[in-house]
C-alpha positions as CSV (number, residue, x, y, z in Angstrom):
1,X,122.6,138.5,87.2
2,X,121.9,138.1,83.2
3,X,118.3,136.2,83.0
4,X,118.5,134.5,79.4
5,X,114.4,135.4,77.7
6,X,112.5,131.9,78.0
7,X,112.2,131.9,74.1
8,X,115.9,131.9,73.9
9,X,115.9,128.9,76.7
10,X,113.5,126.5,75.0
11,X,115.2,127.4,71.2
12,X,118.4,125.9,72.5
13,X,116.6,122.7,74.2
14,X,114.4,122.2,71.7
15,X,117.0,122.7,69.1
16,X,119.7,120.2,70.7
17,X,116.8,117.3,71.0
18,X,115.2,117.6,67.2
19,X,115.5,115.1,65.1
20,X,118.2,116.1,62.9
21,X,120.5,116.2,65.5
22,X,119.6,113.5,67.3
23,X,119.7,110.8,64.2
24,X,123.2,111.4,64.4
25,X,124.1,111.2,67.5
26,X,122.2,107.8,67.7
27,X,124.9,107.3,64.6
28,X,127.9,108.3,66.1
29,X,126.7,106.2,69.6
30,X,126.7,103.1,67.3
31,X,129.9,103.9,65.7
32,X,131.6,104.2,69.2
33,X,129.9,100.5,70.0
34,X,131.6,98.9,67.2
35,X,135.1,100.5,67.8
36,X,134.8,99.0,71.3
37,X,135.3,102.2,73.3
38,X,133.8,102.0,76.6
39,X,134.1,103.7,79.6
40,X,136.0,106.8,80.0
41,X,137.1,106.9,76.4
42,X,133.4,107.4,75.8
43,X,133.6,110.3,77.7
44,X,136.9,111.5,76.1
45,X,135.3,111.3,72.7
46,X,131.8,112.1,73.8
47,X,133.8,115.2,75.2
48,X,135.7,115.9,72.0
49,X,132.4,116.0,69.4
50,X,130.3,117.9,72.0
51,X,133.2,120.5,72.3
52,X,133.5,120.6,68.5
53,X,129.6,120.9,68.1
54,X,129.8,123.9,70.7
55,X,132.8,126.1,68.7
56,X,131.5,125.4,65.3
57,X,127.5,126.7,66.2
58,X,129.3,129.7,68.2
59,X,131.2,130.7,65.4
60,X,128.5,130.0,63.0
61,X,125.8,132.4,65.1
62,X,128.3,134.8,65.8
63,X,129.0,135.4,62.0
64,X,125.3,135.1,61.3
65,X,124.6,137.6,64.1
66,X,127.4,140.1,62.8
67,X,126.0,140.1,58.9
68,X,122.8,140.5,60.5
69,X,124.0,143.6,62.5
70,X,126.0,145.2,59.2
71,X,122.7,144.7,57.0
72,X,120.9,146.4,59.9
73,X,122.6,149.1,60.7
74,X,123.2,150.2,57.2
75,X,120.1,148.9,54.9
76,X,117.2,149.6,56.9
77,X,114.6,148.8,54.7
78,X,116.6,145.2,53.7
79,X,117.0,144.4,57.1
80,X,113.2,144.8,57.4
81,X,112.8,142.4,54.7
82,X,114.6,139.7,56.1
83,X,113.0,140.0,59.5
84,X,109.8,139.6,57.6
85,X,110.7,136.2,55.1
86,X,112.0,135.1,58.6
87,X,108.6,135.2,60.1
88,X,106.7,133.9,57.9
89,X,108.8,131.2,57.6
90,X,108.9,130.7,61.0
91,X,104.9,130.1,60.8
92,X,105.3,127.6,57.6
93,X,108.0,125.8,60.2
94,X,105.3,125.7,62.8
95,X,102.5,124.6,60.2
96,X,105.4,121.7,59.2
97,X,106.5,121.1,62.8
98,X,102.8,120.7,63.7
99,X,101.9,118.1,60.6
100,X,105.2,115.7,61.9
101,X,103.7,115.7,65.2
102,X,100.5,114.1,64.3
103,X,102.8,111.6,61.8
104,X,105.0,110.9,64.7
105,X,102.0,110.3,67.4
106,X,100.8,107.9,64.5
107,X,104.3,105.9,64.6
108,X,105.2,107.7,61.5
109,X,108.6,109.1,62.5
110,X,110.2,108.1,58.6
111,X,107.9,110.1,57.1
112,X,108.3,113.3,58.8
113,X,109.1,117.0,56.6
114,X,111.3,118.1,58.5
115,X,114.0,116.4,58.8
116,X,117.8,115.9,57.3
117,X,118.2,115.5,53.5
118,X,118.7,112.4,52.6
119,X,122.3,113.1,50.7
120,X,123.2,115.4,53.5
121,X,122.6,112.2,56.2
122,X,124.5,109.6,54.0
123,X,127.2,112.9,54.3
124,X,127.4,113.3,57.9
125,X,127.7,109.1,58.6
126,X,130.4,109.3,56.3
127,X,132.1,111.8,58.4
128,X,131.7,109.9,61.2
129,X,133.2,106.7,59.5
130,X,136.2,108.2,58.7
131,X,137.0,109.1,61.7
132,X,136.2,105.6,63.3
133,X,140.2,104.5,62.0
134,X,141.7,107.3,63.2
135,X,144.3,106.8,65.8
136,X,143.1,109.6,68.4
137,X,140.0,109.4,68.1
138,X,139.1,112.1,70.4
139,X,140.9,114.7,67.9
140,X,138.4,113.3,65.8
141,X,135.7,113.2,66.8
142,X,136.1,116.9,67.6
143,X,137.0,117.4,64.1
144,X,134.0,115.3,63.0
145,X,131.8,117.6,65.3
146,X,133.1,120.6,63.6
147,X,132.3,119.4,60.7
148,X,128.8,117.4,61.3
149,X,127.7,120.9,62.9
150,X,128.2,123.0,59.2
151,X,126.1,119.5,57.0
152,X,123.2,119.7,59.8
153,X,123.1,123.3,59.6
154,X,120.5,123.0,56.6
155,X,117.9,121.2,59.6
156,X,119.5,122.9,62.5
157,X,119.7,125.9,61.3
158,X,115.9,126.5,60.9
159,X,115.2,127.4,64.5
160,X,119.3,128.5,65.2
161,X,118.7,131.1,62.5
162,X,115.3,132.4,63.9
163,X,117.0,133.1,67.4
164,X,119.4,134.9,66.4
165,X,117.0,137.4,64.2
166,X,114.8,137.6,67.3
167,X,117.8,138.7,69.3
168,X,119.0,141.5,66.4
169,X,115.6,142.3,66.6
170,X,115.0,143.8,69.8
171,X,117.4,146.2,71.4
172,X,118.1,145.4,75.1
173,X,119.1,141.5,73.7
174,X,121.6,143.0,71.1
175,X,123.6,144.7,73.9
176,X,124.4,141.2,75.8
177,X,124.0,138.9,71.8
178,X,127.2,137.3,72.4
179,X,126.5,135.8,75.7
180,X,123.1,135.0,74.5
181,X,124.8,132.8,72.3
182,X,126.9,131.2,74.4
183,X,123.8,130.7,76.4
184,X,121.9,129.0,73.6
185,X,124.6,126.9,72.4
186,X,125.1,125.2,75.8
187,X,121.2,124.2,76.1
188,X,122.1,123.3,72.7
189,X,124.8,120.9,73.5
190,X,123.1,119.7,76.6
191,X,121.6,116.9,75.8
192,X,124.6,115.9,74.2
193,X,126.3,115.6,77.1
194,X,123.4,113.8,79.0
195,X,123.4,111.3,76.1
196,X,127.1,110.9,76.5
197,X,127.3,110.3,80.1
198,X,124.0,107.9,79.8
199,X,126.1,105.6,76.7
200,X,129.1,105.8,79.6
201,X,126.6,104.0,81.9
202,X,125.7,101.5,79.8
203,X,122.7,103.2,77.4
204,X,122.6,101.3,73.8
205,X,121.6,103.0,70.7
206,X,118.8,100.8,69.9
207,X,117.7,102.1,73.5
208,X,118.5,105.6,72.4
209,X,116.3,105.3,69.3
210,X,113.1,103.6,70.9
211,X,113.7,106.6,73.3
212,X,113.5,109.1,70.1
213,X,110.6,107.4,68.4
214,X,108.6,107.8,71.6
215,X,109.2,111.6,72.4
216,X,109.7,112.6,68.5
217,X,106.2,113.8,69.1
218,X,106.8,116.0,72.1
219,X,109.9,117.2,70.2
220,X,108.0,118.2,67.4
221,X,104.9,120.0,69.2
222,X,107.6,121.9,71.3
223,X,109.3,123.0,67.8
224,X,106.2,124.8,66.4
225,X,105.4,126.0,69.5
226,X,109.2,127.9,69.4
227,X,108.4,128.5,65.8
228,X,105.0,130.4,66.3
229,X,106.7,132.5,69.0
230,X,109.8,133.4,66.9
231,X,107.6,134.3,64.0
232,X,104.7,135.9,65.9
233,X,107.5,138.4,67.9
234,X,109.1,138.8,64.5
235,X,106.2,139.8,62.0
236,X,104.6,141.5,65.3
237,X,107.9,143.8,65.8
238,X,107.1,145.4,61.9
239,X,103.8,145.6,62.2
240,X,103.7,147.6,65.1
């Protein structure tokens, strides 16, 4: 029986519920409203951009995980480097993660750090526009999920990126990395799919928002919390 490490667990939840990705799917929710698909077509499409989401991250972490793996095994010293930027980042991440949640318990949630670019949002809403005419919208939306999954990347990717230099980093995770992965990228798309099957039952956006705004500061105190772990094993591992 593979036992995924609890940091690797609570990096994939907490990574599928922060704000970056959840702004959007609060988007795309709205955008399925207006076309007037209800029911199963939810699901259908719901399916689609979850799947989409789930292959692009994979492929993503996989090619992150294999540079990661070359650099190692053949520039020691560089690969050292990189685990080290990565953890102090990791504790600036925690230091920012930790500053939203205090704006977010104060009803602050526009004003947090971390959080999509602004040019990069107005990007990804396109995207999901687009895709609002076409004729199968399920192809679409798996398409738009593909591509949605490379824009957030820049948010997403700052505890996605982290994982995977935790996992290169210790030995008995790199010999199962590719089903950590997988591992990581379903609790990734998990709530997703909750979401999904909650808008099938009749769940609004504006419900899904007030939702967000009320646990944005859980969300965030959980982040730092992964953060400080990730960087703490990271900058621990070189120091000793």
């Amino acid at each position: 029986n593979v036992k995924p490490p609890p940091t690797i667990v609570a990096a994939g939840l907490v990574d599928g519920i922060n704000p970056c990705a959840f702004a959007t799917l609060i988007f795309f929710v709205s955008y399925l409203t207006l076309s007037g698909r209800k029911g199963k077509e939810v699901l259908m499409v719901g399916g689609g951009f979850t799947l989409g989401v789930f292959l692009a991250y994979l492929a993503i972490g996989f090619g992150l995980y294999q540079i990661l793996e070359l650099v190692g095994s053949t520039l020691d010293t560089i690969a050292k480097v990189v685990y080290a930027i990565t953890g102090l980042l990791c504790v600036i991440l925690a230091v920012l993660s930790f500053l939203d949640f205090k704006k977010a318990r104060k009803g602050e949630v526009g004003d947090m750090m971390l959080k999509l670019p602004e040019p990069l949002r107005k990007r990804i809403n396109a995207t999901i526009r687009k895709g609002r005419s076409a004729r199968n919208y399920t192809i679409a939306a798996f398409t738009a999920g593909i591509l949605i999954s490379f824009l957030e990347l820049a948010c997403t990717g700052q505890v996605y990126l982290p994982t995977i230099i935790f996992v290169s980093s210790i030995p008995e995770l790199r010999l199962r990395a590719f089903l950590y992965l997988i591992i990581y990228n379903l609790l990734f798309i998990l709530p997703l799919a909750i979401i999904f099957v909650m808008v099938y039952y009749g769940t609004t956006s504006k419900q899904l928002t007030a939702f967000f705004q009320k646990k944005a500061a859980v969300v965030k105190l959980a982040m730092g919390g992964v953060f400080l772990i990730l960087g703490g094993w990271l900058i621990f591992s070189l120091v000793f």
